[in-house]
N, C-alpha and C positions, 0 to 999 in steps of 0.2 A: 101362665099364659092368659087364664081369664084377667088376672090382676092387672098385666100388662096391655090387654085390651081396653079395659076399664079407664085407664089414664090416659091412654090414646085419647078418648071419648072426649073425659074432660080437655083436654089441650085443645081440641078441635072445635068444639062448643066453645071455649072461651075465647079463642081468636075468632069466630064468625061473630062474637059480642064486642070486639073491639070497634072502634069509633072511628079512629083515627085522629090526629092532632085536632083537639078542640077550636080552638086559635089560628087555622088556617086561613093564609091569605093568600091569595094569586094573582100573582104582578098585571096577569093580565086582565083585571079588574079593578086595579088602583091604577093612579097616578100618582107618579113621584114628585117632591115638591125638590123643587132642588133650590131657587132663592128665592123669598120674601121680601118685599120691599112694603114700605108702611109712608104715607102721604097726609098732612091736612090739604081741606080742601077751600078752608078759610072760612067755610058757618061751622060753628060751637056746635059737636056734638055728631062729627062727620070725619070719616078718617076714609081712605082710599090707598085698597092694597091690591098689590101687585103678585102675581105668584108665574114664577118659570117650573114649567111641568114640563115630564115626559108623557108622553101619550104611542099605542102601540097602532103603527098605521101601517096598513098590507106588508104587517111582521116586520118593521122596521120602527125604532125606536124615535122620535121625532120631539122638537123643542115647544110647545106652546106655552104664550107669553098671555096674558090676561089680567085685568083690571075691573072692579067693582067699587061702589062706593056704599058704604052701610054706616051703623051707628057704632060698631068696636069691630074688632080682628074676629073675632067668633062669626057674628053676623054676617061679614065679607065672603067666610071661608065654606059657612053654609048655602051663600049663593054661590058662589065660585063651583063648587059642587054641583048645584044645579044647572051650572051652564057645562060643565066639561062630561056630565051624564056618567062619573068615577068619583069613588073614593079617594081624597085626597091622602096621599100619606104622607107626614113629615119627617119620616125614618130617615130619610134618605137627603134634608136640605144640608147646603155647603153655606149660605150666606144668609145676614139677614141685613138689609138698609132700612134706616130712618132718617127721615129729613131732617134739617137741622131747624124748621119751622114747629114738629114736633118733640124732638129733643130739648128745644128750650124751652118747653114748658112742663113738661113732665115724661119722661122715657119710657117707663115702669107699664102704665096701660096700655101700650102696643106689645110689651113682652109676656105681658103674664100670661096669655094662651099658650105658650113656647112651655112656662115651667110646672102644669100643672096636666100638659097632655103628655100622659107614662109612654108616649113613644117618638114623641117630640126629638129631634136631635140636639143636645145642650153641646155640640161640639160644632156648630154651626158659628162661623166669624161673625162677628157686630161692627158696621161701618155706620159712618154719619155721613150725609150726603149733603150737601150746598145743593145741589141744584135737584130736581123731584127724582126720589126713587126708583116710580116708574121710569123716565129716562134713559136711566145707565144700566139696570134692568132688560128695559126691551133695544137696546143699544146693540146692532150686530156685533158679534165676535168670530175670531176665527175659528173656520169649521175645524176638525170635527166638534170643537168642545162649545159646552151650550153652555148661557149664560152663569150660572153658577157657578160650572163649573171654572171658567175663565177670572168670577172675582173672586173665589178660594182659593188660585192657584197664586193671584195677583199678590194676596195677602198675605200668603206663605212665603210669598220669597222674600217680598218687603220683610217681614219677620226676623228670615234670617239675617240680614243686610243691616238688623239695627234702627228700620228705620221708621218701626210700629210696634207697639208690644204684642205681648202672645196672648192675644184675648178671645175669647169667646162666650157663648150664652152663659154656659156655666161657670167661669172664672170671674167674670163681672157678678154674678149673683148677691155672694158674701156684703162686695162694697152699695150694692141696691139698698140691699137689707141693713144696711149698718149707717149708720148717721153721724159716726167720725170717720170714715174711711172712706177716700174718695178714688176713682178710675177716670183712665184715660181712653179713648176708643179711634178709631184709624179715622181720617178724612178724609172725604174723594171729592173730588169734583172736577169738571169738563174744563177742559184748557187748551184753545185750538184744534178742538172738535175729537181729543182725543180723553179716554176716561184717565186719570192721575190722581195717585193719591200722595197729598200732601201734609204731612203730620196727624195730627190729631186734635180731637175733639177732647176739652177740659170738665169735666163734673165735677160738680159738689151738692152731693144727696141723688138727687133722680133729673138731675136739668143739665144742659150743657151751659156753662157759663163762660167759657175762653177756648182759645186756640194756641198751639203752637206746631211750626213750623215742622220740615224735613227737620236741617239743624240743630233744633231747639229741641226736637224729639228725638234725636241722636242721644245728646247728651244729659235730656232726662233718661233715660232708661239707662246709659250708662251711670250715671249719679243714683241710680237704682239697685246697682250692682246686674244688670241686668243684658250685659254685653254680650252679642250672639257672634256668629261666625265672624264677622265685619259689623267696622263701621266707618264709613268714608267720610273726612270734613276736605274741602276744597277754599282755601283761604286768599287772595291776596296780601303779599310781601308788602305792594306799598301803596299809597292813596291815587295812586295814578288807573290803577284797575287795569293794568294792559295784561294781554295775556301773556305774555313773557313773563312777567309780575307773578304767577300765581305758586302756587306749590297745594298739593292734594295730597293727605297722609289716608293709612290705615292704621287704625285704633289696634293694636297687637294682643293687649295685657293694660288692664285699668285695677288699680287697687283704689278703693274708696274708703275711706274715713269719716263716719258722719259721729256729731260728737254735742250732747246735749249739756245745755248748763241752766242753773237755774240762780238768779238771785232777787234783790230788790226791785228791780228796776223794771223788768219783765218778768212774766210766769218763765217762761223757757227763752232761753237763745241756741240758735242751734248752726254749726261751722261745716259747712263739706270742705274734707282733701281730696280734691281729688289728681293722683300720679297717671299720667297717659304713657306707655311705652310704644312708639308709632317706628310706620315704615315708612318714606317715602316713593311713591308711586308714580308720582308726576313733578318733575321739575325740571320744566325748561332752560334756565340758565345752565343747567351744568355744573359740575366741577364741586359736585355738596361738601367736599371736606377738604378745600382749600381755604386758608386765609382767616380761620374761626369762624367760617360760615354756616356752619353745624350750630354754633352756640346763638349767632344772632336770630338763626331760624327757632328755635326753639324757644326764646326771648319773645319773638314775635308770634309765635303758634300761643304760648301757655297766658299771653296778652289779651288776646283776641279769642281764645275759648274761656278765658275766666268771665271778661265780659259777656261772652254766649250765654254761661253760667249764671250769671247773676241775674239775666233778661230772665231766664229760665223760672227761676225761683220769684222773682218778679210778676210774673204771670201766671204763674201757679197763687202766690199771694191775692192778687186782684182775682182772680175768679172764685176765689174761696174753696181752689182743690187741694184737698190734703193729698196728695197720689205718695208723699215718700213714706205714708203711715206716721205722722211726729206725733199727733193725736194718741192712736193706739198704744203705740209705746210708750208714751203718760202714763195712761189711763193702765195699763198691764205694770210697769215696774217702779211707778211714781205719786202712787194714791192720793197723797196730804197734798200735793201741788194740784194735781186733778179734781180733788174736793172744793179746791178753793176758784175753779174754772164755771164761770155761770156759761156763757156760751164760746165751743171753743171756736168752733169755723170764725167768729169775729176777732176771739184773742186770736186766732190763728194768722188773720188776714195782716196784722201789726207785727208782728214778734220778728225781732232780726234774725235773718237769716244770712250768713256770708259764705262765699264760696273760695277757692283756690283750685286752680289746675297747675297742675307742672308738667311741662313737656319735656319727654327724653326721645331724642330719635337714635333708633338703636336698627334700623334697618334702611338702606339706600336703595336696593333694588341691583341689578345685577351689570348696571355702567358703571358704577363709581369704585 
């Protein structure tokens, strides 16, 4: 009994010793950062950031939107704190924007507070913005959802649809860090006073150097093997451009072929196949599988997306973005050709590259 007393004792003392979670934090003494936006402001040495917070106001959660201008993203963030009278937490951000005034000149200094604070969200999207951060940002959206949350939802869908890749702080990291591998990041910008995001932004190293399009970012990421639920091209049949004219597919099933060779003439040359197995969705005329009508459309689809194709590669060429990795895969299964590589981003920028699409439409939709 005394034994049994005894241990009581100790149990009792030791919990009245306990602490409690050392690391406690209470929501209702932070703020949550939900998007980040990053701005020049056009003097050397001045950067202007943007932060959509939550804030707890008579027990109800609410959106404040706020801007500072400092000397880097740290500096910003520990005014920003002084004006909102809360700890800012970045646990909990959905987005981050950069202007494309700082993007083209180096990306990397507006992020590296994101990869070096251990509660930072590295699952947070990366957009590149045409027109200022702040902007689209403090841009009303529809209630309930507050700004963040409205461009992470934006960019998830885009996502699925094919028509951005799956990028975030942490998936772009790698190709930061790595000086043959190049990323592509989403684009937004205002068009008839409404926010739209229209392909992406092109890198090579830490700059944005190019653009491409919805379409043209379609069928990079497909050419990437990179095809998500959908992917919609909308084409004109014939130079007249009428709507009766058009025919709109979905991308079913992409098999890709990408195929390196190497000889005298260039370090590397390198071939996409790419096979499209499509549905038709939209087509006015009618009547898809009378008269070999099937075959011409297909003639004209796998015409008109090779050419997409080759813009595609084209543009990637001139900006000096490796995004298909041809670099890396040298450099990993091709050593004596890579030894003999002084710089490759400039061999890169030369070296042929040809493309092919073949179109199979293997689905009409439920008229024909």
């Amino acid at each position: 009994m005394r034994k049994l007393s005894g241990m009581l004792i100790v149990y009792i003392g030791g919990l009245a010793l306990l602490t409690g979670c050392w690391d406690e934090q209470l929501l209702k003494e932070r703020s949550l950062i939900k998007a980040v936006g990053f701005d020049g402001t056009g003097v050397e040495g001045e950067i202007r950031e943007t932060l959509s917070t939550t804030v707890i106001d008579n027990k109800q959660m609410k959106e404040l939107n706020i801007s500072v201008t400092e000397k880097s993203p740290r500096a910003a963030r520990n005014k920003l704190e002084r004006i909102v009278h809360e700890n800012l937490d970045p646990s909990k951000n959905r987005v981050v924007l950069v202007s494309q005034d700082i993007a083209k000149k180096d990306i990397y200094p507006v992020l590296d507070i994101f990869y070096r604070d251990p509660i930072a969200s590295l699952t947070a999207k990366i957009a590149i913005t045409e027109v200022a951060a702040e902007t689209i940002i403090k841009k009303p959206v529809p209630p309930p959802l507050m700004s963040g949350e409205f461009l992470s939802n934006l960019l998830e869908n885009l996502e699925d649809n094919t028509n951005i890749p799956r990028e975030n702080l942490q998936t772009i990291c790698p190709s930061l860090l790595d000086p043959i591998t190049d990323f592509a990041a989403p684009f937004i910008k205002e068009e008839g006073g409404e926010t739209i995001v229209d392909g992406v932004a092109l890198f090579n190293d830490k700059k944005m150097t190019g653009r491409l399009d919805t379409d043209e970012t379609m069928l990079y990421l497909i050419m990437k093997d990179k095809l998500q639920k959908e992917a919609t091209f909308t084409i004109f049949t014939k130079e007249e451009q009428s709507i009766s004219d058009i025919i709109t597919i979905n991308v079913e099933k992409a098999n890709i072929k990408k195929k390196l060779e190497f000889d005298k003439a260039s370090p590397v040359s390198v071939s996409f196949q790419v096979n499209l197995k499509v549905g038709v969705i939209e087509y006015p005329q009618d009547e898809l599988f009378e008269g070999g009508k099937v075959k011409d459309l297909e003639t004209i689809l796998s015409t008109v997306l090779t050419d997409k194709a080759t813009t595609v590669t084209t543009k990637l060429q001139e900006a000096k973005c490796d995004g298909f990795g041809i670099g890396r895969e040298i450099y990993a299964f091709h050593q004596k050709v890579w030894k003999e590589i002084d710089d490759w981003k400039e061999v890169y920028a030369s070296i042929p590259i040809t493309t092919k699409v073949n179109v199979e439409i293997v689905n009409s939709g439920i008229i024909d």
